[in-house]
VEXDREN-2710 file (C-alpha; in Angstrom, 1 decimal):
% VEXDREN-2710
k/r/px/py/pz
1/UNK/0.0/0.0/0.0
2/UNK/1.4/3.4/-1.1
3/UNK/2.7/5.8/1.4
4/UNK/-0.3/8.8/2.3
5/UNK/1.7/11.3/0.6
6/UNK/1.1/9.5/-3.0
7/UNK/-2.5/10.8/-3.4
8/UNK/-1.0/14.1/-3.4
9/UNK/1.3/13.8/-5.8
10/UNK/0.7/14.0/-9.7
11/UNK/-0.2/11.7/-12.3
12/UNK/3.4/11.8/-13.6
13/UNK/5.0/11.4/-10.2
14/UNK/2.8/8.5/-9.3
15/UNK/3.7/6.8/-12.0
16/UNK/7.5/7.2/-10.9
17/UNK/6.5/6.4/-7.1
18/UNK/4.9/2.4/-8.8
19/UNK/8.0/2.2/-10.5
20/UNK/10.2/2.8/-7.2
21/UNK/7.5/0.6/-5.1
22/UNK/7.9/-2.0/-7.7
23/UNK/11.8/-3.1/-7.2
24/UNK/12.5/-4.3/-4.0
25/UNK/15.9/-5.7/-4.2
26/UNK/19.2/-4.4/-5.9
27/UNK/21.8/-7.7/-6.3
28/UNK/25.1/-7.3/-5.5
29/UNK/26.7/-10.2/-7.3
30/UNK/29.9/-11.2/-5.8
31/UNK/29.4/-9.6/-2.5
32/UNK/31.5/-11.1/-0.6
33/UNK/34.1/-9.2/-1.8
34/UNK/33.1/-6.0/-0.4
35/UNK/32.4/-7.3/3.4
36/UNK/35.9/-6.7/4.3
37/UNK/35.4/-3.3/4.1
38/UNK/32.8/-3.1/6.8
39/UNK/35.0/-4.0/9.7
40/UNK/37.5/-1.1/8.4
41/UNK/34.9/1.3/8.0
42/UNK/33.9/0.1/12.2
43/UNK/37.4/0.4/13.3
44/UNK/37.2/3.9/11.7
45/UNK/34.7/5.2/13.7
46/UNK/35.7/3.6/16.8
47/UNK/38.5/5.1/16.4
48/UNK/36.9/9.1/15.7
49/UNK/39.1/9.5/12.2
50/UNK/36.9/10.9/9.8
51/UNK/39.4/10.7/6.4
52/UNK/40.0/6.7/7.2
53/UNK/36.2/6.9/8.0
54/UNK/35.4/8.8/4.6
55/UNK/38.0/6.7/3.0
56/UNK/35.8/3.6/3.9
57/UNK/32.6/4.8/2.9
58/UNK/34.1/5.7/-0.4
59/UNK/35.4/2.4/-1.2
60/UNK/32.2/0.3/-0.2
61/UNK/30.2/3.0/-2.3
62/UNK/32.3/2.9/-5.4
63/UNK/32.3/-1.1/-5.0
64/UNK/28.5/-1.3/-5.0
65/UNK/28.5/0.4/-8.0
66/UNK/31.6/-1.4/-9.5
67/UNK/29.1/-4.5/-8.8
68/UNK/25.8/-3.2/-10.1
69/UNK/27.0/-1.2/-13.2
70/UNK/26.3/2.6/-11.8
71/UNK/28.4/5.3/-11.9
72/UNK/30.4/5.7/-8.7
73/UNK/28.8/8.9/-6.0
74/UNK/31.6/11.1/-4.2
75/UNK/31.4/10.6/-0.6
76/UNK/32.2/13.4/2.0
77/UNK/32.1/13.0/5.8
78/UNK/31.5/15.1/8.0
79/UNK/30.8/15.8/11.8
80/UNK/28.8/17.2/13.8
81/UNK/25.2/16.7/12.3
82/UNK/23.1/19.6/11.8
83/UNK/20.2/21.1/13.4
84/UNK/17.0/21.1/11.6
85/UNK/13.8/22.0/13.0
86/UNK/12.2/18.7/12.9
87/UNK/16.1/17.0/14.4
88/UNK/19.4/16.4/13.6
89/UNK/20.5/15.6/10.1
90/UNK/21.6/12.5/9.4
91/UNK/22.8/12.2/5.7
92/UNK/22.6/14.4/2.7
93/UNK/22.5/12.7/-1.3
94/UNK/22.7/16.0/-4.0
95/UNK/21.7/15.0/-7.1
96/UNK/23.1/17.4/-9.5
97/UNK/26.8/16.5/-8.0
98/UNK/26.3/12.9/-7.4
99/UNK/27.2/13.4/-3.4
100/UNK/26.5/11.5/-0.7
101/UNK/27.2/13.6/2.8
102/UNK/27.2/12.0/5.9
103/UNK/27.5/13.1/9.7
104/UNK/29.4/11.2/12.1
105/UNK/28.7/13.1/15.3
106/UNK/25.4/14.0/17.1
107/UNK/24.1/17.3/17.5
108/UNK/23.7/17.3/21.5
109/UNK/26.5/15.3/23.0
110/UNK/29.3/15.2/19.7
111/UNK/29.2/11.7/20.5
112/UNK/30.4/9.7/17.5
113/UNK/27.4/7.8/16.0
114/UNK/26.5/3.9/16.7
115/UNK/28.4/2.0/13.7
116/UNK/24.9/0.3/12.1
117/UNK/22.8/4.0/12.4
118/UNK/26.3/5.4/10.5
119/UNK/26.0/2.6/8.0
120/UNK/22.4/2.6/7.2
121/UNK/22.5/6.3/6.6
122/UNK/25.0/5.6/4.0
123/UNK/23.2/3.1/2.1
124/UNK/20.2/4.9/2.5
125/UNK/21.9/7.8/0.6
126/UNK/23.6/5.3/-1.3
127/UNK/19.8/3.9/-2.4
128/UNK/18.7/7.6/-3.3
129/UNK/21.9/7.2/-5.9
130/UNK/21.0/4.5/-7.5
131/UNK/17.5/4.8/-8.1
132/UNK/19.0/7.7/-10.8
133/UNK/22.0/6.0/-11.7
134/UNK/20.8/2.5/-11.9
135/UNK/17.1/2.4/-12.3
136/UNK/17.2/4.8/-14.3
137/UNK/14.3/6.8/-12.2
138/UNK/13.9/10.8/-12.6
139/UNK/13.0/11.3/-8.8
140/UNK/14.0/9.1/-5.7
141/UNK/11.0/8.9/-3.6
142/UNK/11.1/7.2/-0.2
143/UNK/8.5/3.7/-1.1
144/UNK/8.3/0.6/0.8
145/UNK/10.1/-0.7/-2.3
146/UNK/12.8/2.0/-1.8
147/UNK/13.3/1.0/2.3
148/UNK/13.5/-3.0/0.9
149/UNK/16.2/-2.0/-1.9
150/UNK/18.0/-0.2/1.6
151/UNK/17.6/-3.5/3.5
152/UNK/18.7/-5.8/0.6
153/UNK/22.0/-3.7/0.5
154/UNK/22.9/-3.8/3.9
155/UNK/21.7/-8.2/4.2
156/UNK/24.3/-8.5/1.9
157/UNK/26.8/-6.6/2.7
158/UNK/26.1/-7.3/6.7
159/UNK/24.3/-10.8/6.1
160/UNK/24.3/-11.7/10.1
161/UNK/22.8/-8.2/10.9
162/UNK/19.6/-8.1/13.1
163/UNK/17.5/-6.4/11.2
164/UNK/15.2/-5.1/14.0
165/UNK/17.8/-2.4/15.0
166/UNK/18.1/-0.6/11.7
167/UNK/14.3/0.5/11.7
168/UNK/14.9/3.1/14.6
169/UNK/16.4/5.9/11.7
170/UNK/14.5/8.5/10.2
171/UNK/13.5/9.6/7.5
172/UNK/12.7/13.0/5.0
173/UNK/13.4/14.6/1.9
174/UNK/14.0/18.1/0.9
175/UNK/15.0/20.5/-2.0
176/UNK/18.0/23.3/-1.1
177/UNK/19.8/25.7/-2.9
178/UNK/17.9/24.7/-6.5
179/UNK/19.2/21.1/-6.3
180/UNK/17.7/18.1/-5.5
181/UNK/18.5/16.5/-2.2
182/UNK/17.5/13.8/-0.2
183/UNK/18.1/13.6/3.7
184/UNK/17.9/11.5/6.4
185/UNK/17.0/12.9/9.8
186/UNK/15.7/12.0/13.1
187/UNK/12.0/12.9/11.9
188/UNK/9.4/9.8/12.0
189/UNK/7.7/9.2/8.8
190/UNK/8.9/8.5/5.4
191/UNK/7.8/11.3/3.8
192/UNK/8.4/12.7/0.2
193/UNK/10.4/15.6/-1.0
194/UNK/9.5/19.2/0.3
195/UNK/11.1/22.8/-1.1
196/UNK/12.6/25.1/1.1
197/UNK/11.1/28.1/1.1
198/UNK/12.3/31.0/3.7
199/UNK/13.7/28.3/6.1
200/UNK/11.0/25.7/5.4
201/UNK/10.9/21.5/4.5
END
């Protein structure tokens, strides 16, 4: 069943949302070879170093798209999250530059981020990538198809991960400085893209 914000969307649109809801799995043939990077990219953060940390993420990103035949995102850490008005950012894809941005510090306490939350909100902004690069779609809205091609990526790539502790992150999308982005914050529903208007999602 379609999220509440499709009856408000337009016929174009809609059809784009079915096509999103309609793929809920991106393979990753040959896997395997991209699970050694996850242990580097948790040592990373233990250890607070955001350039082995960015490093990491960059690798693992450019593999999965070595693996499913997309073009590769940039990848930029950063770290304290900001402040929105409905929470903290989590991660930040721009379309028009093919960037993935990612916090690795919360807002209140500058505590570095649990590993699994940190690597969710990657592939989640990694997901937003390729549904343009790979599926070939002209918006990336946030279907129950999209969260399943988000939890396909990480089974894979984390395949003895309980899933029941990656369904605590949040969700929204918004539009800033006339391009295209797509967040992840601490707000509760998946939601569609808003515009930013005078300060406003």
């Amino acid at each position: 069943m379609p999220f509440a914000y499709y009856d408000r969307l337009s016929e174009t649109n809609k059809r784009i949302y079915r096509r999103s809801d309609a793929v809920t799995e991106i393979p990753l043939p040959d896997a395997e070879r991209l699970r050694p990077v996850i242990p580097l990219l948790r040592e990373a953060l233990a250890r607070e170093e955001r350039r082995a940390i960015e490093a990491a993420a960059q690798i693992l990103c450019r593999g999965v798209a070595e693996l499913t035949g997309a073009r590769a995102p940039q990848v930029q850490v950063l770290a304290v999250r900001p402040e929105l008005r409905f929470g903290e950012l989590h991660g930040l894809y721009t379309v028009d530059s093919g960037r993935i941005q990612v916090w690795m510090r919360t807002l209140r306490h500058r505590r570095v981020v649990a590993f699994r939350t940190f690597l969710r909100t990657l592939l989640h902004e990694l997901t937003h990538h390729l549904d343009y690069a790979l599926l070939k779609l002209s918006d990336s809205f946030h279907t129950e198809g999209f969260f399943k091609r988000e939890s396909s990526l990480f089974r894979q790539l984390v395949p003895e991960t309980d899933d029941e502790s990656t369904r605590k992150s949040r969700r929204v999308s918004i539009r800033a400085g006339g391009g295209l982005r797509h967040d992840e914050s601490k707000d509760a529903r998946p939601r569609r893209r808003g515009r930013t208007q005078g300060g406003r999602a």
